[in-house]
Structures are given as C-alpha cells and as structure tokens.
C-alpha positions as CSV (number, residue, x, y, z in Angstrom):
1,X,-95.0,172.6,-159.1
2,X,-91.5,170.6,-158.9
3,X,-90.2,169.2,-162.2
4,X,-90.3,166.0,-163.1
5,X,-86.2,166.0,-163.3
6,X,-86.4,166.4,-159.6
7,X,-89.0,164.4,-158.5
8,X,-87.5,161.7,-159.8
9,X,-84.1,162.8,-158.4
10,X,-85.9,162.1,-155.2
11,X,-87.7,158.9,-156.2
12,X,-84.5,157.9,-157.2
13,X,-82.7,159.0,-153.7
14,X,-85.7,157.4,-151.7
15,X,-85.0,154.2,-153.6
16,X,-81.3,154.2,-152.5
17,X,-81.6,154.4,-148.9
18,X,-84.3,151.9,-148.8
19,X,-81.8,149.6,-150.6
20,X,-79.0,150.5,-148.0
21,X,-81.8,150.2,-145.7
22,X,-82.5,146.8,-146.4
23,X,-79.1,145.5,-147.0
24,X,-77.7,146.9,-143.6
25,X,-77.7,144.8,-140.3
26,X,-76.9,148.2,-138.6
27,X,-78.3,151.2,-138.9
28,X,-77.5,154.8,-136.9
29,X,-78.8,158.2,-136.4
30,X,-76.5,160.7,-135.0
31,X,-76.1,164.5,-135.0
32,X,-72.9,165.4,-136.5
33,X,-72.8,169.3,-135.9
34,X,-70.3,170.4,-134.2
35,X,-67.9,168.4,-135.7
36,X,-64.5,169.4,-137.9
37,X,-64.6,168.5,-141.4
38,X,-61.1,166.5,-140.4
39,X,-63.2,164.5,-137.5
40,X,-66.4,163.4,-140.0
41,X,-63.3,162.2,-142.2
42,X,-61.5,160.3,-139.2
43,X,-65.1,159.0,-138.4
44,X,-65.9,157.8,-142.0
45,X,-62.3,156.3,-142.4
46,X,-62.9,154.4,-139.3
47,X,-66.3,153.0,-140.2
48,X,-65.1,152.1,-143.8
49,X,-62.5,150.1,-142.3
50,X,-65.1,148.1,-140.4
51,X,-67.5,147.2,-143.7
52,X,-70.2,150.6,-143.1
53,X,-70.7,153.7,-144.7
54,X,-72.1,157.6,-143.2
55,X,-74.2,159.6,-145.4
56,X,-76.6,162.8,-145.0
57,X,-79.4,163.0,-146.6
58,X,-82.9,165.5,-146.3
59,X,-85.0,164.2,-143.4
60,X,-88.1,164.3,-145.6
61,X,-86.8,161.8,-147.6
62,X,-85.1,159.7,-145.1
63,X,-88.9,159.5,-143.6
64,X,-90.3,158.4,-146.9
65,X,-87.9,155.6,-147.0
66,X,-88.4,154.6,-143.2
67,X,-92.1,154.6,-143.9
68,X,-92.0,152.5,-146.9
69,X,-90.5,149.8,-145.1
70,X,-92.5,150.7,-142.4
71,X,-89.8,151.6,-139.5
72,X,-90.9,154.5,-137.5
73,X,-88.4,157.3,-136.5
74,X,-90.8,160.6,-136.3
75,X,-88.9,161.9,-133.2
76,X,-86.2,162.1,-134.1
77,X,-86.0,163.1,-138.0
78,X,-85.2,166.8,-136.8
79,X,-82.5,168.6,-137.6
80,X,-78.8,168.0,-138.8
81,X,-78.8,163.6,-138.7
82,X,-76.3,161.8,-140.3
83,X,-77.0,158.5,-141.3
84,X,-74.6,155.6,-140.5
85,X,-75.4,152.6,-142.3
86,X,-73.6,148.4,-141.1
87,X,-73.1,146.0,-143.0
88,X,-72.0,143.9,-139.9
89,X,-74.0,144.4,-136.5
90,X,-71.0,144.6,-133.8
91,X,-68.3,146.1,-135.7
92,X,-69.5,149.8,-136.9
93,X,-71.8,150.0,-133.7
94,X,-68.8,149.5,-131.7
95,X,-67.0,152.2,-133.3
96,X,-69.5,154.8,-133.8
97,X,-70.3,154.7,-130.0
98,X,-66.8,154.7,-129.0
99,X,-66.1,158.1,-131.5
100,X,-69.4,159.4,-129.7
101,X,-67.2,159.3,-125.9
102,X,-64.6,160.8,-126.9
103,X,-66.4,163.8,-129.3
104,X,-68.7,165.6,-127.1
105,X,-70.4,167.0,-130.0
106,X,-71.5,163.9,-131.3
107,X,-74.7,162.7,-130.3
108,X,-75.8,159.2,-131.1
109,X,-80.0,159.6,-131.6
110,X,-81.6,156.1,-132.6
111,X,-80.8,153.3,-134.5
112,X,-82.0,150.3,-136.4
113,X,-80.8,146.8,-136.3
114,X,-81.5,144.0,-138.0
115,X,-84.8,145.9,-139.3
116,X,-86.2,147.1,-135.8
117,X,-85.8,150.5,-134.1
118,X,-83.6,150.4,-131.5
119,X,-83.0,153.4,-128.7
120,X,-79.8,154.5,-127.4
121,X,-79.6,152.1,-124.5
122,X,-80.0,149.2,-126.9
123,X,-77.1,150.9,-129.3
124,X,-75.2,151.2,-125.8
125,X,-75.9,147.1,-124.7
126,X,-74.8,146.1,-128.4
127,X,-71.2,148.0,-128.1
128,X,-70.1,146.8,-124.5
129,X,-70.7,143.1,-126.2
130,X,-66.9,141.9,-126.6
131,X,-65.7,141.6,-130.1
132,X,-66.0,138.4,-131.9
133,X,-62.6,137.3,-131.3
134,X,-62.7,138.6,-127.9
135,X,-65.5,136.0,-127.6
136,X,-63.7,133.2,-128.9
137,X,-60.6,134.0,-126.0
138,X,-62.9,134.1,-123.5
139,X,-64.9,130.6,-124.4
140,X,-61.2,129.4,-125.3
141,X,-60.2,130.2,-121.8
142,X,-63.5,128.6,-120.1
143,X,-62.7,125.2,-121.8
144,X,-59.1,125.8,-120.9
145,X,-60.1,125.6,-117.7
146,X,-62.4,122.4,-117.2
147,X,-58.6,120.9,-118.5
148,X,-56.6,121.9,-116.0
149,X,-58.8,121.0,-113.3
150,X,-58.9,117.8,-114.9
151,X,-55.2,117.4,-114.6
152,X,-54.5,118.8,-111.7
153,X,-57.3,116.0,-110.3
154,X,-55.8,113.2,-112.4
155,X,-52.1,114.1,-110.9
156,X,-53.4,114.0,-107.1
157,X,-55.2,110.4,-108.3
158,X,-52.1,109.4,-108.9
159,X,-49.6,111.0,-106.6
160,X,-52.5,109.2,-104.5
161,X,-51.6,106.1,-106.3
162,X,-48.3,106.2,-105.6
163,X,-48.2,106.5,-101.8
C-alpha cells in the first residue's frame, strides 16, 4: 500500500495541472522523444517568451486531472507526452506547430483550447490564423483601400468639373 507522503504528493500534483488546466486558453500534447536536451531548451525558451510553459508529467495522473474536469484524452495518454500549457490561444500554438515542421521528431498529438479537446487539424487551422498584428495590417490595408478609391473618384469628379 502507497504512503500517505506520496499519495498526497500526487493529490497534490493532480491539483496543479488542473489549476494550469483551468487557467490555460491553450493546451498541447506532443511527443517529445527524440529530441536533444538543447532542442526541449530552445523549445521551452521560445514558448516562455510567448506567455506558456512545457511540463511532463505521469500520464495516470494527467488522466485524473483531465477527468476531473471532465475533458477526455484516453487515446492518446500513451507513452512519452509532454504537456504544453497557453496562457494566450494564438501565440504558443503558433510556435509549438511551427518547432513541430522543422523537428521531425516532434509530434504534436491533441490539444485543448479554451476547455474543449481539439485534434490536430483544429491545432493546424488555429496556427495558419495571422498574428494579431498581422490582422490589424491587413484590416488597416482594407480600409486603406475604400480611401483611395474614394479619392481617386473625387479627383476624376473634379478633373470632370473642370473641363
């Protein structure tokens, strides 16, 4: 029978990634072996920079947590996962799918975002969607353009005018 110093180790582990869980707009499951020590670290210093974190924990436990907040992952809680957890949505999904192309020995498995499982080619829609400021440039350019055929209209009015 386990001691009670570890089971409530685990409680205690359970508890936290239910709290990152919760507090996480983006949430990844990936398979990391294969990898160089120096390439998790590239990885992880990439995703700190954009506001998300990559932990491992024991699948059993990552199960207890997804079923306590009742999220269903049973496929694919086999093996070596790492654990990638957003606090934005774009941002760290972005990233983690773009350090997927170019490591081959990274595979992305399932995510969750904003609380609902989502499969890989929901992960893949979410990271070809432009970046935020990307988005403003584009809507900037659409107005941009209703204005200059304004102007160019109101010139030949007048040129018009003129003659």
């Amino acid at each position: 029978m386990a001691s009670t110093k570890v089971l409530d180790t685990k409680k205690e582990t359970v508890s936290e990634i239910i709290e990152k869980l919760k507090n996480s707009e983006s949430v990844i499951l990936f398979e990391y072996q294969g990898l160089t020590v120096s390439e998790v670290s590239e990885l992880r210093r990439k995703l700190r920079a954009d506001g998300a974190e990559v932990r491992v924990y024991k699948n059993t436990l990552l199960k207890r947590a997804l079923d306590d907040i009742n999220v269903s992952l049973d496929g694919f809680l086999e093996g070596p996962n790492a654990i990638m957890f957003g606090k934005n949505l774009l941002e760290p999904i972005k990233t983690i799918t773009e350090f997927a192309k170019n490591h081959d020995k990274m595979t992305i498995r399932v995510g969750i975002i904003n609380g609902a499982p989502a499969d890989l080619a929901v992960i893949k829609e979410y990271a070809s969607i432009p970046s935020y400021e990307g988005l403003l440039t584009m809507l900037a350019a659409g107005m941009m353009e209703h204005v200059r055929n304004l102007a160019i209209g109101l010139n030949l009015y007048a040129e018009k005018l003129e003659n």
